[in-house]
C-alpha positions in Angstrom: 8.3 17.1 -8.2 5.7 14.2 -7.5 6.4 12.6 -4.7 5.7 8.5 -4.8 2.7 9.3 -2.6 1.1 11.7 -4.5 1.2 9.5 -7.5 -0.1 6.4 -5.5 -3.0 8.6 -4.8 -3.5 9.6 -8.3 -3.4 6.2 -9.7 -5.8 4.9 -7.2 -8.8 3.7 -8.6 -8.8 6.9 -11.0 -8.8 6.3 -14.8 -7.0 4.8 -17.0 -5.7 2.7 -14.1 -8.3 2.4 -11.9 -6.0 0.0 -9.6 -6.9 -1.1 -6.1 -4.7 -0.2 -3.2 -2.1 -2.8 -3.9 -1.3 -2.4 -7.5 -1.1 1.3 -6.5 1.9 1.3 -4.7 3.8 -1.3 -6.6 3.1 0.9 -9.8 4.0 4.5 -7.7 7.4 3.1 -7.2 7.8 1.8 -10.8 7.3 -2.2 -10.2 4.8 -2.9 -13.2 6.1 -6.2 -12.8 4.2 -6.4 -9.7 0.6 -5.0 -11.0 -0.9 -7.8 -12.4 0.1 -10.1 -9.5 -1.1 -7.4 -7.1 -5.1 -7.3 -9.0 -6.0 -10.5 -6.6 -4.8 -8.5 -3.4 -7.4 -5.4 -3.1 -10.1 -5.6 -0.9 -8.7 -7.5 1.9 -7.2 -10.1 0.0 -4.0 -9.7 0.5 -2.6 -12.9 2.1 -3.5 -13.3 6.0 -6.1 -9.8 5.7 -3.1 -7.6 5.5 -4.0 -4.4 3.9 -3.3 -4.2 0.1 -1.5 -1.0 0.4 0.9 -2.5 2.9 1.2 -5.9 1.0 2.2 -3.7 -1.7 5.0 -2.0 0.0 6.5 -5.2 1.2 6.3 -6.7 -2.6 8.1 -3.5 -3.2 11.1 -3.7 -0.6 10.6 -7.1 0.4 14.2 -7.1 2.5 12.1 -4.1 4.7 8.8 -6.1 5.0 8.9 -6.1 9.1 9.8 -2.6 9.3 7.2 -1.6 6.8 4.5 -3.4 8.7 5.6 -2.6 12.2 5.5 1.7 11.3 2.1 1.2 9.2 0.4 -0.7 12.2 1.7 1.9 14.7 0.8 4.8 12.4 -3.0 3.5 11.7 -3.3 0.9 14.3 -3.7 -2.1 12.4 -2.3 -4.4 9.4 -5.3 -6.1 8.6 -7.9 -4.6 5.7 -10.7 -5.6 8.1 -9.3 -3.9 11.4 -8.6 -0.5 9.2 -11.8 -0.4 8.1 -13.9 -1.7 11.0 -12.7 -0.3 14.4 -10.1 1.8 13.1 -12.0 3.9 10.2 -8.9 4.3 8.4 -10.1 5.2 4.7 -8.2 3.4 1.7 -6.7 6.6 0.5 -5.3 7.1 3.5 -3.9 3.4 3.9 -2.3 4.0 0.6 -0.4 7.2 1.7 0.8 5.7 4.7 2.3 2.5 2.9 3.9 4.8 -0.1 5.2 7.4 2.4 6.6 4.4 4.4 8.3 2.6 1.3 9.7 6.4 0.1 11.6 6.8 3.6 12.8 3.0 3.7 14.4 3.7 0.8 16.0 6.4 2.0 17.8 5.1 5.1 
């Protein structure tokens, strides 16, 4: 069985979807309602920088948004798009792992 990860990483930016890093997790974990809002927040553009992946997981559990954000940054030591890719070198992919992994064992606690 798929695992929420590996169909966020299947999704991303492959066709037919071709979504960016944000739309990608909201659409792993079955939020459609969420992927058209999420086009805007690739790239960086997130609100505030955060990485799109992570913006994504909070959109998804929203009640686990500080949790989310406080086990992403300690996992790839940052929040921000900018920091991840700059000092950090932390590939999308990766970043969009991380956030789907994160939202699959929040919902299991």
């Amino acid at each position: 069985m798929e695992t929420a990860a590996e169909k966020a990483l299947a999704m991303f930016r492959q066709e037919p979807y071709c979504y960016n890093c944000a739309q990608t997790v909201c659409a792993a974990f079955g939020r459609e309602d969420l992927v058209e809002v999420m086009k805007v927040c690739g790239g960086g553009r997130a609100p505030e920088g955060m990485c799109g992946a992570l913006y994504g997981a909070t959109q998804v559990l929203p009640e686990k948004a500080a949790a989310l954000t406080a086990s992403f940054g300690a996992a790839l030591g940052a929040t921000r798009c900018r920091e991840l890719k700059g000092e950090c070198r932390v590939p999308c992919p990766v970043c969009v792992r991380t956030a789907a992994e994160l939202v699959e064992r929040e919902r299991g606690h």
